[in-house]
C-alpha positions as CSV (number, residue, x, y, z in Angstrom):
1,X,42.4,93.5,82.9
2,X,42.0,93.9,86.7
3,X,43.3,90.1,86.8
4,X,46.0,90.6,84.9
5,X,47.2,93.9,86.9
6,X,47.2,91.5,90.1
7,X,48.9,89.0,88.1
8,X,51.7,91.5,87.2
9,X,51.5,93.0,90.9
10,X,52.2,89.9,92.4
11,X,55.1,88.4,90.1
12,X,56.6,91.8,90.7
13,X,56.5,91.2,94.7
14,X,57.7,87.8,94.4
15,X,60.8,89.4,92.6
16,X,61.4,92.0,95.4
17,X,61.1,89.0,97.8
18,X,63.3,87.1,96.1
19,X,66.2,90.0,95.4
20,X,65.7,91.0,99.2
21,X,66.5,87.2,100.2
22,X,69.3,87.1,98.0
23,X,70.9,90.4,99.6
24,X,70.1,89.1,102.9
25,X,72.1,85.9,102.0
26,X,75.3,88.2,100.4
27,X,75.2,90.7,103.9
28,X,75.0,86.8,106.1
29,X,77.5,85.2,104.6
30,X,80.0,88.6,104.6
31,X,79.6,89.0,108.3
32,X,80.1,85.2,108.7
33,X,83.4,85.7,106.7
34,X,84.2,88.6,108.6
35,X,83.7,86.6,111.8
36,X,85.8,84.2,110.6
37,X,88.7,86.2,109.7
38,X,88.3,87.7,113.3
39,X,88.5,84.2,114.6
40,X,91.6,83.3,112.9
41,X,94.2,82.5,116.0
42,X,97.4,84.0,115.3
43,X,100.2,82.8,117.3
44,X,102.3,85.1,119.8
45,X,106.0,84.9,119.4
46,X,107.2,85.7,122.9
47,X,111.3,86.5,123.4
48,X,114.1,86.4,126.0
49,X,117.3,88.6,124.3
50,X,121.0,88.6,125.7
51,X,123.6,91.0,124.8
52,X,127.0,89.5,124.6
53,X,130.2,89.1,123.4
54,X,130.1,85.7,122.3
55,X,127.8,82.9,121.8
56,X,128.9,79.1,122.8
57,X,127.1,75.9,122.7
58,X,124.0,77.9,120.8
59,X,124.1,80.0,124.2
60,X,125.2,84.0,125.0
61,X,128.8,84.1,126.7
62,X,130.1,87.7,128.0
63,X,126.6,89.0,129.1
64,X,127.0,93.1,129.4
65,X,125.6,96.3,128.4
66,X,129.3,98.1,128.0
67,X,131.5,96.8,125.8
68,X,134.9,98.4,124.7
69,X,135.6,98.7,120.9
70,X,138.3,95.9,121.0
71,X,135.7,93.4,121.8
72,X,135.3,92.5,117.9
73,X,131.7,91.4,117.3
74,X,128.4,91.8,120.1
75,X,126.0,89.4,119.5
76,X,122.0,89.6,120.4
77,X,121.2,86.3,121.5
78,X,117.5,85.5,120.9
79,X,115.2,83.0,122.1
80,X,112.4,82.3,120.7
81,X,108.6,80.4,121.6
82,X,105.1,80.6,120.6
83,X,105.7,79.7,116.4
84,X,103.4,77.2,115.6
85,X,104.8,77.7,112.1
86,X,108.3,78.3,110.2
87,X,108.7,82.4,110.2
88,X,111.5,85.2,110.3
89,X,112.1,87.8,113.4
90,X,114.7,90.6,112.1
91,X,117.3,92.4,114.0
92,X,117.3,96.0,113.3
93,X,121.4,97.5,114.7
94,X,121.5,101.2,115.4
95,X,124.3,103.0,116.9
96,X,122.9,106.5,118.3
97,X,120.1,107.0,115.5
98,X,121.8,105.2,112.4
99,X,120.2,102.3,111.4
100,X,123.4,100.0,110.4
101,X,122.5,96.4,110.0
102,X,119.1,94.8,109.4
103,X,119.3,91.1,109.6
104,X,116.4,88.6,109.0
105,X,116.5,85.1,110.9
106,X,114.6,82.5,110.7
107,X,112.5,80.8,113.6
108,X,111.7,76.9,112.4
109,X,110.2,75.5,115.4
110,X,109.5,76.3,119.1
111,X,111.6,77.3,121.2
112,X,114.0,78.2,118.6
113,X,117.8,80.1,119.6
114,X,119.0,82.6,117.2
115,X,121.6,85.4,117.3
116,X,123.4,88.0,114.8
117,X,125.8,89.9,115.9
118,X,128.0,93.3,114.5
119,X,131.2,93.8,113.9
120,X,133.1,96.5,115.9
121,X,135.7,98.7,114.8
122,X,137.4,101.3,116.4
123,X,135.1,104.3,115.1
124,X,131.9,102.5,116.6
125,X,132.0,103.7,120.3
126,X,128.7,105.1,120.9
127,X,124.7,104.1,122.0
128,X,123.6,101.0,120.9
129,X,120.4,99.6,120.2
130,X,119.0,96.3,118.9
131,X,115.4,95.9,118.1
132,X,113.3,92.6,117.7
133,X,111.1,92.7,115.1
134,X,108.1,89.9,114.6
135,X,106.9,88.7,111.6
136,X,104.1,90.7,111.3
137,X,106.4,94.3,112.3
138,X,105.3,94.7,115.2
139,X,108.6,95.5,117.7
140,X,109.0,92.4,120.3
141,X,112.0,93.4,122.1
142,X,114.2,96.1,122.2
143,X,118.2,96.1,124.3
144,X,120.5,98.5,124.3
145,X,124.3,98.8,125.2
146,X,127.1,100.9,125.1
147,X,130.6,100.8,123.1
148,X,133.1,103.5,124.6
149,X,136.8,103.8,123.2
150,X,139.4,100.8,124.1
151,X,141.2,102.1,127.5
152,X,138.7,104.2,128.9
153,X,136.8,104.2,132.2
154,X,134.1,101.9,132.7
155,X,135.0,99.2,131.3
């Protein structure tokens, strides 16, 4: 009987041994994953941004940061570098704290140009702000300007 008790005692520690190894392996191979993740290198868009009342020849014409309401559109010129991959930035318009235009544009290679622009009418004259947004949200740029009424000062 006493052999048998060892017998018993014995497969049951080569179990534990065996269910400890195999937890050992999970807990190895989730840290190994986790370091891999952490490794992953995930490029850095980096951008130059114009204002401007035009763009010509895939470049900003009309640089400013005041801009009467008969200009018609102002564009934000981007450039774009760092995208190892085909992505999207978006342009996020605001005049004073209204959110009024949220355009997505695509970046296909690097350096890449890209613009949007708004429309202006007459009841627009206020704060402006444009910001750059990166494909992962996080803000990359950020311009303001001002409209003021056609035939005022400072223009």
């Amino acid at each position: 009987m006493f052999g048998r008790m060892c017998s018993l005692a014995g497969l049951v520690l080569v179990l534990c041994f065996a269910l400890a190894y195999a937890q050992s392996s999970q807990d190895k191979s989730a840290v190994e994953e986790e370091t891999a993740e952490a490794n992953v290198v995930t490029p850095t868009l980096t951008v130059e941004t114009v204002v401007a009342s035009g763009v010509e020849e895939r470049q900003p014409v009309g640089e400013g940061d005041s801009f009467d309401t008969e200009v018609g559109r102002v564009y934000l010129w981007t450039s774009v570098t760092g995208a190892e991959d085909s992505t999207s930035i978006r342009h996020i318009w605001y005049l004073d704290t209204l959110q009024v235009q949220e355009i997505e544009l695509p970046v296909k290679n690097s350096p890449w140009r890209t613009w949007s622009y708004k429309t202006i009418e007459p009841t627009m004259a206020g704060a402006w702000r444009v910001e750059v947004i990166g494909p992962s949200g996080a803000p990359l740029a950020e311009e303001t300007f001002t409209i003021t009424e056609a035939g005022t000062e400072g223009n």
